[in-house]
C-alpha positions in Angstrom: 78.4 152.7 41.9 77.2 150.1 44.1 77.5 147.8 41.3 80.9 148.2 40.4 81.9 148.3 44.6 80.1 144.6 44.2 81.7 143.2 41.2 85.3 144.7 42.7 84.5 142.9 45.9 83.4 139.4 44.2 86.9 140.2 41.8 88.5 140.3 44.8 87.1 137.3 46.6 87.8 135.0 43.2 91.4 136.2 43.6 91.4 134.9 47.3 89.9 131.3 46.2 92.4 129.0 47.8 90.5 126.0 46.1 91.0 126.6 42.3 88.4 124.8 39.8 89.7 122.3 37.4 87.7 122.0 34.3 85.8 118.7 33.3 87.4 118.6 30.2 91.0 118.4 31.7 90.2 115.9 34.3 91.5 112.2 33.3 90.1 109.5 35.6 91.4 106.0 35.5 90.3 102.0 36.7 93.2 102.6 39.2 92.1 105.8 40.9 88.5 104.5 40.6 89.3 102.0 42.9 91.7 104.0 44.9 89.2 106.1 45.7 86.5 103.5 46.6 88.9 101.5 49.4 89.5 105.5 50.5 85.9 106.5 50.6 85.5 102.8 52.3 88.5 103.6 55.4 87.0 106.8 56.4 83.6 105.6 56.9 85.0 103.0 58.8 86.9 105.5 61.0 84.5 107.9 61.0 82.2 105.0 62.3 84.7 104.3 65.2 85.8 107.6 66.0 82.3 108.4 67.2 82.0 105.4 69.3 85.2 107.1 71.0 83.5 110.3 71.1 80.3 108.7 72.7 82.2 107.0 75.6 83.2 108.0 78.6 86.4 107.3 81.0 87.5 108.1 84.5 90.4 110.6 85.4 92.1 110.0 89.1 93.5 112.7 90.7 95.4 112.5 94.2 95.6 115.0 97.0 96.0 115.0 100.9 93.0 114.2 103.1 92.8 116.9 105.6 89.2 116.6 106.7 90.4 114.9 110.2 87.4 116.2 112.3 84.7 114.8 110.8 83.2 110.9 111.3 83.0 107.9 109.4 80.2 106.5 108.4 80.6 102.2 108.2 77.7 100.2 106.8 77.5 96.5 107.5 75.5 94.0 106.9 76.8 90.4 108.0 75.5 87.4 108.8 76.7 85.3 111.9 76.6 81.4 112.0 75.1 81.8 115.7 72.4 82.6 117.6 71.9 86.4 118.3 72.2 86.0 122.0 75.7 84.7 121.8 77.6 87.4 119.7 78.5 91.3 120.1 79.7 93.3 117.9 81.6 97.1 118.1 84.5 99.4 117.6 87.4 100.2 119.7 89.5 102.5 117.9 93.0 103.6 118.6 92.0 106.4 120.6 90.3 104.0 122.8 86.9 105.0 121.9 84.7 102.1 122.5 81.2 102.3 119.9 78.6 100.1 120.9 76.4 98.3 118.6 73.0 99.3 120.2 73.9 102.7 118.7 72.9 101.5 115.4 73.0 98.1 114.7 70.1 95.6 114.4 70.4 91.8 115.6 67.8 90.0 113.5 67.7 86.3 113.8 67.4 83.9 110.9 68.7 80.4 109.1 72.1 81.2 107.9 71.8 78.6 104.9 70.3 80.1 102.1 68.0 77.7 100.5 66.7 78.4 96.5 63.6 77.4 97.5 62.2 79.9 100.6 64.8 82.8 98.8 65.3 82.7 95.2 66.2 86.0 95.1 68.0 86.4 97.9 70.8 83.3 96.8 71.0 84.5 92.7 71.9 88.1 94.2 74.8 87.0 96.3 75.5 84.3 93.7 76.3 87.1 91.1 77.9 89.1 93.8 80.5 86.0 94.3 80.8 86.1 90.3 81.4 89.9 90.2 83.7 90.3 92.2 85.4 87.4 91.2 85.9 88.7 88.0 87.1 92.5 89.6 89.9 90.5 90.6 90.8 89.2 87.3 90.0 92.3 85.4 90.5 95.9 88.0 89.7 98.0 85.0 85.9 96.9 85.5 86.1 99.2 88.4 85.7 102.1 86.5 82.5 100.5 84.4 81.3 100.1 88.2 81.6 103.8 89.0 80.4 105.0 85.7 76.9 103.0 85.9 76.4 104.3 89.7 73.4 105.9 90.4 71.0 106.5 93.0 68.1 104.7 91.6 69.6 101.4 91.6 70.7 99.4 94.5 72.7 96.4 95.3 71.8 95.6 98.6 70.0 92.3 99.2 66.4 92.5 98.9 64.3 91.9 102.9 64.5 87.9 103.8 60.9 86.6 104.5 62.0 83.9 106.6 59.0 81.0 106.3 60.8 77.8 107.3 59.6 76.0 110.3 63.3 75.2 111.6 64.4 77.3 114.7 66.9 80.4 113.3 70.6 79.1 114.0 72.1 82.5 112.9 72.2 86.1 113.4 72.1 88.7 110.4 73.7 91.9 112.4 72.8 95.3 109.7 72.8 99.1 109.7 75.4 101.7 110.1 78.0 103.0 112.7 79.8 106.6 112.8 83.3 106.3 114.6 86.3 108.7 114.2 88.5 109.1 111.8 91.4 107.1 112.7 92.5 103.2 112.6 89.9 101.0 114.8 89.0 97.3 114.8 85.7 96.4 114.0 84.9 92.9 115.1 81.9 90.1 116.0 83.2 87.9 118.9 81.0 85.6 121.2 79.5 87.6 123.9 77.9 90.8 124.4 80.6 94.0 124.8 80.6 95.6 128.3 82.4 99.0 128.9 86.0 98.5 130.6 88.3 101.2 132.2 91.3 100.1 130.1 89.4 99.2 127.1 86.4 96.7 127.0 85.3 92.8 127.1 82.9 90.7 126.3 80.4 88.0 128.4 81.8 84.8 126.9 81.9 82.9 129.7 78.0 81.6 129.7 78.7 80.9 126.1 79.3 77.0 125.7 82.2 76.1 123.6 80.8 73.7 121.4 78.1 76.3 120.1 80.9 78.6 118.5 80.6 79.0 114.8 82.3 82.1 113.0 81.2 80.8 109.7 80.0 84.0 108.0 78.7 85.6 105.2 79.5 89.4 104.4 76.5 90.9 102.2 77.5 94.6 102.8 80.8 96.2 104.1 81.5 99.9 103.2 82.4 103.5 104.3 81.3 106.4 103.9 78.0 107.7 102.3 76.1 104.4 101.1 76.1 104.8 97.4 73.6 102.2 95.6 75.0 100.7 92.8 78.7 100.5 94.4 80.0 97.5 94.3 83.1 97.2 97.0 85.5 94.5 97.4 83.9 92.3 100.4 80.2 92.0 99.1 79.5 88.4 98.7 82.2 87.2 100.9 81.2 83.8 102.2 83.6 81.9 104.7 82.8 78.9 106.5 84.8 77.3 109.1 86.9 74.3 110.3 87.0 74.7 113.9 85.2 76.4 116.2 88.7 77.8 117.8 89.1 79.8 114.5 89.8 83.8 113.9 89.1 85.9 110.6 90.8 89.1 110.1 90.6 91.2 107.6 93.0 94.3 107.5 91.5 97.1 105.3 92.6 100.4 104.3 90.1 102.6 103.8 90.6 105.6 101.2 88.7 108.9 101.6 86.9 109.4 97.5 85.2 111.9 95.7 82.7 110.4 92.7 81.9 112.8 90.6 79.9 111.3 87.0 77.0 112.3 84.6 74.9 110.3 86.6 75.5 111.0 90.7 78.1 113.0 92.6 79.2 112.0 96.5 82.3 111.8 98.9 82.4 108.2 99.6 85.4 106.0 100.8 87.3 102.8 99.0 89.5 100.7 100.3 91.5 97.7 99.9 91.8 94.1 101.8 94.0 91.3 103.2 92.0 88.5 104.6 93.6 85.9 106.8 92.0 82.9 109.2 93.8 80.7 111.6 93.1 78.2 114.1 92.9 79.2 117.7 95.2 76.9 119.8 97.3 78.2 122.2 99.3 74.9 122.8 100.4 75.7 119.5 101.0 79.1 119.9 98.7 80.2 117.8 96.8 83.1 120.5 94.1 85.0 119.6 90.2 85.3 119.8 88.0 83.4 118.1 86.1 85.8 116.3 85.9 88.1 113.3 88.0 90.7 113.1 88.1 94.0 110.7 90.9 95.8 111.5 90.7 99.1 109.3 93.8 102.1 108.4 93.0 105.4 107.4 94.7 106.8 104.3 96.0 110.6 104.3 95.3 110.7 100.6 91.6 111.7 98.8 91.3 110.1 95.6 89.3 112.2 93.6 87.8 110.7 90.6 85.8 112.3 87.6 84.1 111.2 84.6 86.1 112.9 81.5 84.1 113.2 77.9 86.1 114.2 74.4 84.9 117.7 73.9 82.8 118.2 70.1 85.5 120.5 69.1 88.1 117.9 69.4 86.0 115.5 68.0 85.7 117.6 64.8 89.3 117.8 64.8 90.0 114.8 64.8 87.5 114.1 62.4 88.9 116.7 59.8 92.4 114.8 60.2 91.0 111.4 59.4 89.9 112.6 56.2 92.4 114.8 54.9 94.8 112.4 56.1 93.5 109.6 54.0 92.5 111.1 51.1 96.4 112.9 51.1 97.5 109.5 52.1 96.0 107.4 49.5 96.9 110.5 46.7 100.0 109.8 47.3 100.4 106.3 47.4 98.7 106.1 44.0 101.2 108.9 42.5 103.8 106.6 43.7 102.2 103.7 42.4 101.8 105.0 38.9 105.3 105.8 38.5 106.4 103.0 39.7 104.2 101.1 37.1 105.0 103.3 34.3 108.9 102.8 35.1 108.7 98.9 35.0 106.5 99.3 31.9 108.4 102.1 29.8 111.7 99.4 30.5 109.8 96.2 29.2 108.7 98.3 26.2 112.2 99.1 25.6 113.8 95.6 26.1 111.0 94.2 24.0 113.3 95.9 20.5 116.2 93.3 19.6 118.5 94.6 17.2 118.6 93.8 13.8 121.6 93.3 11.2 121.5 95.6 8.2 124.1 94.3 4.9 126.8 96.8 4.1 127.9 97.1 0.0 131.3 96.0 1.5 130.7 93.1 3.1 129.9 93.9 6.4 126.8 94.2 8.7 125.6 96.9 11.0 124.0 96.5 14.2 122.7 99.7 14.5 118.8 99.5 14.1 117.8 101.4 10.8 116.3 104.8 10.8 113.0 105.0 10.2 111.9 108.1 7.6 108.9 108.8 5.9 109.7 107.6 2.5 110.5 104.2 3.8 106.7 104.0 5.0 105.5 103.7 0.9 
């Protein structure tokens, strides 16, 4: 019994085969669908090849939504050096809500030579130096901006490695580093001459015992960023150099900063991007150009939260994908050669039959026919 219940079931089961076998003996292979077959076999390696490199890579999805963390404080980290003497600049905050943050709440004054020679810090100049040529090219090619965020991690850093100052020349400048936490609203962040003092409607700065002639805003932005400091970041005014023409002259730079949410294989942080517009000009009031010399950041807050995640193909749609490549080339290339083959036997069953001329057979009565002559077996002997 449980023989015949097993031959009825493998009956059954041959009746079900969807993929009938043809029989060597009836199969008929050709030159032309040898080689059909071999430039067939040849395109889905090649996109099989290609389809995994798709597979393997990565790309970044962006997705917007409205920002409303308002309570919370923002984090800015700076690192900028000053063409003068630490004793002669200040830098803070003032923010629209008239909140006044000092420097001395986290900010270091450390003096040094604002030239950077190759010889005392090799390092040093070739990092900025392909800083300067990075970003250059981000603002040739913006899609490198994702290649940036996919190769973020914390391991790796970007910052500029400790100076170790050993010239014997005096320090002429002021590097002015770490990190500052203001609200979450537009401010102005800015380096003028003069140390900030606390005002009722606002606040100044101690210029006045600052000579004129020593003012140089020539400056050199290694760092400038919000939010959680994320190594391997690279944001738009690292390796910003500007040196200037005057010593009347003012460098603002208006930056809107846009609240972000990184989340990769590699690292996963709330961190803030942001765009800028730089623009310098020439104190002179006899001109009417007004203003402080100085430099000025004067940074927006966006109400939208970019959020933006590193997408993979799934392996199921890879294998779909894969399964279409090669059933659609070899139904592709089956039918192309069909059509081929009729199209050859067409032009070669019409020169067969145009290659007959007709032929005059003599009649008893005179006459010709120009019928061509039937061919029967006796006229064979």
């Amino acid at each position: 019994m449980r023989r015949l219940n097993r031959k009825k079931t493998l009956n059954l089961m041959k009746e079900l085969d969807a993929f009938p076998k043809v029989p060597e003996s009836y199969v008929e292979t050709s030159a032309s669908g040898g080689t059909v077959s071999l430039i067939a076999f040849t395109t889905i390696a090649f996109l099989t090849v290609m389809e995994f490199m798709v597979y393997r890579d990565t790309w970044m999805k962006y997705e917007y939504e409205v920002d409303k963390d308002f309570t919370s404080k923002l984090r800015i980290n700076i690192d900028i050096t000053v063409a003068m003497r630490c004793q002669y600049v200040g830098a803070d905050v003032l923010d629209l809500a008239e909140t006044m943050v000092a420097s001395a709440d986290g900010l270091i004054y450390e003096p040094l030579l604002f030239v950077l020679l190759l010889h005392a810090f090799t390092l040093v100049c070739v990092i900025f130096r392909m800083l300067q040529l990075i970003q250059s090219r981000l603002q040739e090619e913006h899609s490198l901006q994702d290649v940036i965020f996919k190769s973020a991690f914390k391991s790796a850093s970007t910052a500029l490695p400790p100076r170790e100052d050993n010239s014997l020349q005096s320090p002429d400048a002021c590097r002015i580093h770490g990190h500052l936490y203001v609200n979450k609203v537009a401010g102005n962040f800015h380096i003028t001459v003069g140390k900030a003092i606390p005002h009722p409607r606002g606040h100044a700065h101690l210029a006045a015992l600052v000579s004129h002639e020593s003012y140089n805003f020539s400056h050199r932005i290694d760092h400038l960023s919000f939010g959680e400091l994320i190594p391997g970041i690279i944001n738009p005014l690292d390796g910003t150099e500007k040196i200037a023409s005057d010593h009347n002259q003012m460098f603002q730079y208006f930056i809107t900063v846009v609240p972000t949410k990184l989340h990769t294989h590699k690292i996963s942080a709330e961190t803030h991007q942001f765009s800028v517009t730089e623009r310098e000009r020439i104190i002179n009031h006899a001109a009417g150009s007004h203003g402080v010399s100085g430099i000025f950041m004067k940074y927006d807050i966006s109400s939208l939260m970019v959020t933006v995640t590193e997408e993979h193909m799934p392996f199921w749609q890879f294998l779909v994908r894969l399964c279409g490549i090669i059933g659609g080339i070899f139904s592709t290339t089956g039918i192309l050669h069909g059509f081929g083959r009729f199209v050859a036997e067409v032009i070669f069953c019409r020169f067969r039959l145009g290659s007959y001329r007709s032929t005059s057979v003599p009649l008893p009565d005179g006459h010709t026919s120009n019928h061509l002559p039937l061919i029967t077996d006796n006229s064979t002997h």
